[in-house]
KOLMAR-269394 format. One record per residue (C-alpha): residue in three letters; x negated, y, z negated. Coordinates in pm, 1 decimal. Each point is the difference from the previous one (the first is absolute). Last residue first. Layout:
KOLMAR-269394
{code = Ala east = X north = Y up = Z}
...
//
This chain:
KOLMAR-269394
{code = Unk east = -6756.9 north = -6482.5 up = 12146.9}
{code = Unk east = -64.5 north = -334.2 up = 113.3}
{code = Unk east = -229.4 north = -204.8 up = -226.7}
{code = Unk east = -381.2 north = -138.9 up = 36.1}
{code = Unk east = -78.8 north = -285.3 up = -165.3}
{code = Unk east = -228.9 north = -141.6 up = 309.1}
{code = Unk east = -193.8 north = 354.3 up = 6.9}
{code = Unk east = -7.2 north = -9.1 up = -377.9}
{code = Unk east = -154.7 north = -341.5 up = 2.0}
{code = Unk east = -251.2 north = 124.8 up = 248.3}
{code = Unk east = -121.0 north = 329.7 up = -220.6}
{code = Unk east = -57.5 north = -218.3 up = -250.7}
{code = Unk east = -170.9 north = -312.9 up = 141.9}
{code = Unk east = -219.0 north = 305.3 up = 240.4}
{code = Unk east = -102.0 north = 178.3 up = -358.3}
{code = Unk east = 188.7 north = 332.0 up = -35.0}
{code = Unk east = -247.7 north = 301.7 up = -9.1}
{code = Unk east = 74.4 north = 179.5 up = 279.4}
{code = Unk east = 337.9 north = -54.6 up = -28.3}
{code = Unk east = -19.7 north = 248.7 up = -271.4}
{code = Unk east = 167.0 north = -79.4 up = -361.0}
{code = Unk east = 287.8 north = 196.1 up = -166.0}
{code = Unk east = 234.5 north = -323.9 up = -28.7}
{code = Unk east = -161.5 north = -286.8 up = 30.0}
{code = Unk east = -36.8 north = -203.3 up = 310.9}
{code = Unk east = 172.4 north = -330.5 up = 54.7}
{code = Unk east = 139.8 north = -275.1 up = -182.6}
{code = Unk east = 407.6 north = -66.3 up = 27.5}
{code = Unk east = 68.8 north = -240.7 up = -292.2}
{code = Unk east = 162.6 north = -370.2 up = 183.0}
{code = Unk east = 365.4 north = -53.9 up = 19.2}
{code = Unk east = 135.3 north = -327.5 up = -44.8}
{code = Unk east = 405.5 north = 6.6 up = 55.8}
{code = Unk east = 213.7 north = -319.1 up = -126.1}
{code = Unk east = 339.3 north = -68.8 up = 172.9}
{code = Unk east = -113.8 north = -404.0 up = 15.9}
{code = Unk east = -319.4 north = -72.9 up = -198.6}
{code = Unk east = -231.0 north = -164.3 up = 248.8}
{code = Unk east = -249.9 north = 295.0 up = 30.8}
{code = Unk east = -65.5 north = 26.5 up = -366.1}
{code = Unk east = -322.4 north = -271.3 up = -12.9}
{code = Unk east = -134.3 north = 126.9 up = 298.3}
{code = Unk east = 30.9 north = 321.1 up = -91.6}
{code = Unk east = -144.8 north = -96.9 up = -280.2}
{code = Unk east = -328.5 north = -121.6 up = 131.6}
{code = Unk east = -54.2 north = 290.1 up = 207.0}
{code = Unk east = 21.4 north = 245.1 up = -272.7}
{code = Unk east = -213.7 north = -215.1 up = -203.2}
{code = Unk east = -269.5 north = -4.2 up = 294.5}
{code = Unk east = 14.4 north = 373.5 up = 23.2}
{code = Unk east = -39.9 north = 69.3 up = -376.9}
{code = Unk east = -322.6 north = -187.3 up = 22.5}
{code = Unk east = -121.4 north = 93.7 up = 324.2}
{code = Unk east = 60.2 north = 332.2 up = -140.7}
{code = Unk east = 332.3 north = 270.2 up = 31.4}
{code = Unk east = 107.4 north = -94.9 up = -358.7}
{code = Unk east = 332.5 north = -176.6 up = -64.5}
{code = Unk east = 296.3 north = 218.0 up = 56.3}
{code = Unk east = 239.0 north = -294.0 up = 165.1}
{code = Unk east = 363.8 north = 178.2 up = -5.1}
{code = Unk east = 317.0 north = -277.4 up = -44.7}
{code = Unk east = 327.8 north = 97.5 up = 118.0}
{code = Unk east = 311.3 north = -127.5 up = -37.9}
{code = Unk east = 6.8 north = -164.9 up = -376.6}
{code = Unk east = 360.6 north = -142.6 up = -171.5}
{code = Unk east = 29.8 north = -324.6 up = 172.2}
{code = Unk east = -324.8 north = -159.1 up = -102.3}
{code = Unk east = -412.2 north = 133.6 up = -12.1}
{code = Unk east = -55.4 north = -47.2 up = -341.8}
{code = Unk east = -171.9 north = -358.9 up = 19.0}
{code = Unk east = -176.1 north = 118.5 up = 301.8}
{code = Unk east = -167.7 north = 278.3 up = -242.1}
{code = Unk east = -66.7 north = -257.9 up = -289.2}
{code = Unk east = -155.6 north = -262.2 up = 252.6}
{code = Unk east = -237.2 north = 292.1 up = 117.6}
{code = Unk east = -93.6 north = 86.7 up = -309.3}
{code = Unk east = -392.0 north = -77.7 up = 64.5}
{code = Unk east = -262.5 north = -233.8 up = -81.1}
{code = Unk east = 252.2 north = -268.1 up = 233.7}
{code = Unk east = -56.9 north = 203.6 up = 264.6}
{code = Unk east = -382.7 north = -17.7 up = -21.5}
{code = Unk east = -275.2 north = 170.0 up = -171.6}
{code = Unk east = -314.2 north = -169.1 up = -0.8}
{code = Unk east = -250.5 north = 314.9 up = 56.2}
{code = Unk east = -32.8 north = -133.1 up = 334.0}
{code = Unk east = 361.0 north = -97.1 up = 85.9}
{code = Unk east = 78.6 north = 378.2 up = -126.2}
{code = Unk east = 390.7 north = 5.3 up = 41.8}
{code = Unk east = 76.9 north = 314.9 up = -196.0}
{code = Unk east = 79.0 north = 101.5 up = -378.4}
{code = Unk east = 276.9 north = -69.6 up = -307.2}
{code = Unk east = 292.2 north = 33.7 up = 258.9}
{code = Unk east = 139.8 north = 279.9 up = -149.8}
{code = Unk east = 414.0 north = -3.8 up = 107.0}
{code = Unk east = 137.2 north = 339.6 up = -4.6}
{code = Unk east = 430.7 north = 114.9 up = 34.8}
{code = Unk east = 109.1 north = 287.9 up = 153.2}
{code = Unk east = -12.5 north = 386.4 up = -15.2}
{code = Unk east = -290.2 north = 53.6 up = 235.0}
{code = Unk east = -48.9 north = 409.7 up = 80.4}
{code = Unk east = -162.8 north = 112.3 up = -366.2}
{code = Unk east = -333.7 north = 15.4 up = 150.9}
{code = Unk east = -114.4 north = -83.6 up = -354.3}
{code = Unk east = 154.4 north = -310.5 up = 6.4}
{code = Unk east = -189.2 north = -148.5 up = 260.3}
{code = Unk east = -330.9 north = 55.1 up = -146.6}
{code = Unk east = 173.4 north = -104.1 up = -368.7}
{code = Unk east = 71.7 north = -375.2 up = 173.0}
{code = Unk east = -354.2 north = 19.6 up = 115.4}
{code = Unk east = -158.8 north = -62.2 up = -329.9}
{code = Unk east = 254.9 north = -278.0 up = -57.1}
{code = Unk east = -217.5 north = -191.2 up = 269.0}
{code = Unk east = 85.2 north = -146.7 up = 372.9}
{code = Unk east = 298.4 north = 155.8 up = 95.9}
{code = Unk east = 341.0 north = -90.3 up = 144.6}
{code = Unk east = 249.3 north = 254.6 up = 3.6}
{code = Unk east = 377.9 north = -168.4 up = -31.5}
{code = Unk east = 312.3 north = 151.9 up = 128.4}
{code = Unk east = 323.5 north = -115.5 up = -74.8}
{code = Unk east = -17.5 north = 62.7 up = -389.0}
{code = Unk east = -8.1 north = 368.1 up = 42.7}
{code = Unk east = -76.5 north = 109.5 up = -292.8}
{code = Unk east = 266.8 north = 203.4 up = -221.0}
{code = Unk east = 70.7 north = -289.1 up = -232.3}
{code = Unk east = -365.6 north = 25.6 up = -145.8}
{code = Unk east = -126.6 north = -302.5 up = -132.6}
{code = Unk east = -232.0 north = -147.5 up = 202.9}
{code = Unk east = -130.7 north = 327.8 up = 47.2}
{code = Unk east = -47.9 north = 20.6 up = -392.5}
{code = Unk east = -181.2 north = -309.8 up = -25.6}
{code = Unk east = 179.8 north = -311.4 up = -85.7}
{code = Unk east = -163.9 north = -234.5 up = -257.2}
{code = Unk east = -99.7 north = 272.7 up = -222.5}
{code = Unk east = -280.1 north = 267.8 up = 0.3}
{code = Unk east = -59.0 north = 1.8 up = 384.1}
{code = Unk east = -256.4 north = -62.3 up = 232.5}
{code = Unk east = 119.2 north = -103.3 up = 340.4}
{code = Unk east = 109.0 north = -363.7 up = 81.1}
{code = Unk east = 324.4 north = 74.7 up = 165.7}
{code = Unk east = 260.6 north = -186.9 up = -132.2}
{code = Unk east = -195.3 north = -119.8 up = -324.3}
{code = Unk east = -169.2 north = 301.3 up = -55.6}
{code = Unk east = -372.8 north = -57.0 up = -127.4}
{code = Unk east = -83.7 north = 78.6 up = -345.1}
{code = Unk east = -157.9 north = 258.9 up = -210.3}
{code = Unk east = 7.3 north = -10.2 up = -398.9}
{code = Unk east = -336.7 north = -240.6 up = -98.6}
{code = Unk east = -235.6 north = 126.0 up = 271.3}
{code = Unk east = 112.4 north = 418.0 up = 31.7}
{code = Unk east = 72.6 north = 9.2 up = -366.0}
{code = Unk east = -365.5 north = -165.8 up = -98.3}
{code = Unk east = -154.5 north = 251.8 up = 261.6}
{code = Unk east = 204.2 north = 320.7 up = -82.4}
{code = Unk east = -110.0 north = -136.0 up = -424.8}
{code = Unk east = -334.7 north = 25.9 up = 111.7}
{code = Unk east = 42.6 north = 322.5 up = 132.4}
{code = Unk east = 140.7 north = 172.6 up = -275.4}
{code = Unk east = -253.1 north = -119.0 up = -237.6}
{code = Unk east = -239.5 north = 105.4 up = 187.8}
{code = Unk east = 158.6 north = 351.0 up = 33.3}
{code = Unk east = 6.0 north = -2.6 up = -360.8}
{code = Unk east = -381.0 north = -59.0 up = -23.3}
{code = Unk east = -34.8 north = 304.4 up = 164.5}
{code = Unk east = -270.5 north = -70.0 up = 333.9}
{code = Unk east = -350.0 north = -3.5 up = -32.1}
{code = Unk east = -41.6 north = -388.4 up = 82.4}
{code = Unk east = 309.1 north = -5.5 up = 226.8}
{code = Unk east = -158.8 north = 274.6 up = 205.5}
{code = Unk east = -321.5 north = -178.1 up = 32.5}
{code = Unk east = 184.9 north = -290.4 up = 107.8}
{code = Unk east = 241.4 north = 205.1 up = 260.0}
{code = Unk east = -420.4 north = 116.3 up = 158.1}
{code = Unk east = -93.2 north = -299.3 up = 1.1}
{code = Unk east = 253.4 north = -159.0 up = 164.3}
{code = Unk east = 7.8 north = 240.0 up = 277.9}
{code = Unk east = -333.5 north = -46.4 up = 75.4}
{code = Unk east = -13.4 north = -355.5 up = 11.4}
{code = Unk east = 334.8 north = 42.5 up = 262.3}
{code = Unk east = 385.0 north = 3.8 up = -123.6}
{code = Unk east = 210.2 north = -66.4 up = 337.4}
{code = Unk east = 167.3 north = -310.3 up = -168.9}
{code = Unk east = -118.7 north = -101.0 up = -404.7}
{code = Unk east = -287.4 north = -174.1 up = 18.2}
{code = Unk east = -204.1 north = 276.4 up = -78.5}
{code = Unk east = 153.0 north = 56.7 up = -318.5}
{code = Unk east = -107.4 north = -331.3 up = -148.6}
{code = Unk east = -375.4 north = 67.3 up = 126.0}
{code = Unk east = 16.8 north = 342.6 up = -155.8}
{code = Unk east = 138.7 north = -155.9 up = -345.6}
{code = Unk east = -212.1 north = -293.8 up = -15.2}
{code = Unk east = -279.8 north = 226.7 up = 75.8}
{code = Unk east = 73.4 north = 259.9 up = -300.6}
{code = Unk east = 125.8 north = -332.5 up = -233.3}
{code = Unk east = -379.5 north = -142.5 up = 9.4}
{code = Unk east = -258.6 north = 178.2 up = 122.1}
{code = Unk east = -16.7 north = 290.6 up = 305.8}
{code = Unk east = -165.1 north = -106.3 up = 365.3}
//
């Protein structure tokens, strides 16, 4: 639709996750009239972000150095390990504030149709870590087919360590919402969650 470095721009941009056409334009028309400064600024976010960040050797979140700083704090709980699927949802679970363990980012889910199989993801690394010292492990992959299969798939996997607990995220409906408007999957895995009060 534009020439040259515009449409290169916009179609670069819309590749990026949850960015639409529109979208794209409209950050690329802000980049064009933005401070030159602020370019600058960005650019070197981008060339920080690609050359500086690495993946945690224990765990495999982001992290400055070889150990991120989970890894490394003394106060975590190093008997209790929350399994997730991307470092993105390492910060969802600790903004509740309620896990004080250990993570372990599996790098994505089983997807046999996209090609992604066990061996795509850190599943070696996480039975690798499970030994003496961990008692509970908590699957928090996402509630799709996706997330779902993983889940299944390591239990499988954990099921014949000896003293080891697997415990599965509770899904359900959120807080403040009607009944009303819970889907039947939703409102069905909260019926079969359900706790004693």
């Amino acid at each position: 639709m534009y020439e040259g470095p515009v449409q290169d721009l916009i179609d670069e941009l819309g590749r990026l996750p949850g960015v639409g056409p529109k979208s794209a334009q409209r950050i690329a028309f802000h980049l064009l009239a933005a401070d030159p400064a602020d370019i600058g600024r960005l650019q070197d976010a981008l060339q920080k972000v690609k050359d500086g960040v690495v993946f945690c050797d224990v765990c495999g979140n982001v992290s400055a150095e070889t150990t991120c700083r989970i890894c490394r704090d003394p106060r975590r709980d190093v008997t209790l390990i929350c399994v997730v699927e991307e470092p993105k949802d390492v910060l969802a679970v600790e903004r509740t504030r309620e896990f004080k363990g250990r993570y372990h980012v599996l790098g994505g889910a089983l997807d046999p149709l996209s090609g992604v199989g066990p061996d795509q993801l850190r599943i070696k690394q996480l039975l690798t870590r499970i030994g003496t010292d961990v008692n509970e492990v908590i699957i928090a992959t996402d509630p799709n087919t996706e997330g779902e299969a993983t889940a299944t798939y390591l239990v499988r996997m954990l099921r014949d360590f000896p003293g080891l607990t697997v415990t599965r995220l509770a899904s359900g409906l959120p807080m403040g919402g009607d009944l009303e408007f819970a889907d039947e999957l939703t409102l069905g895995r909260a019926l079969s969650g359900r706790r004693s009060m």
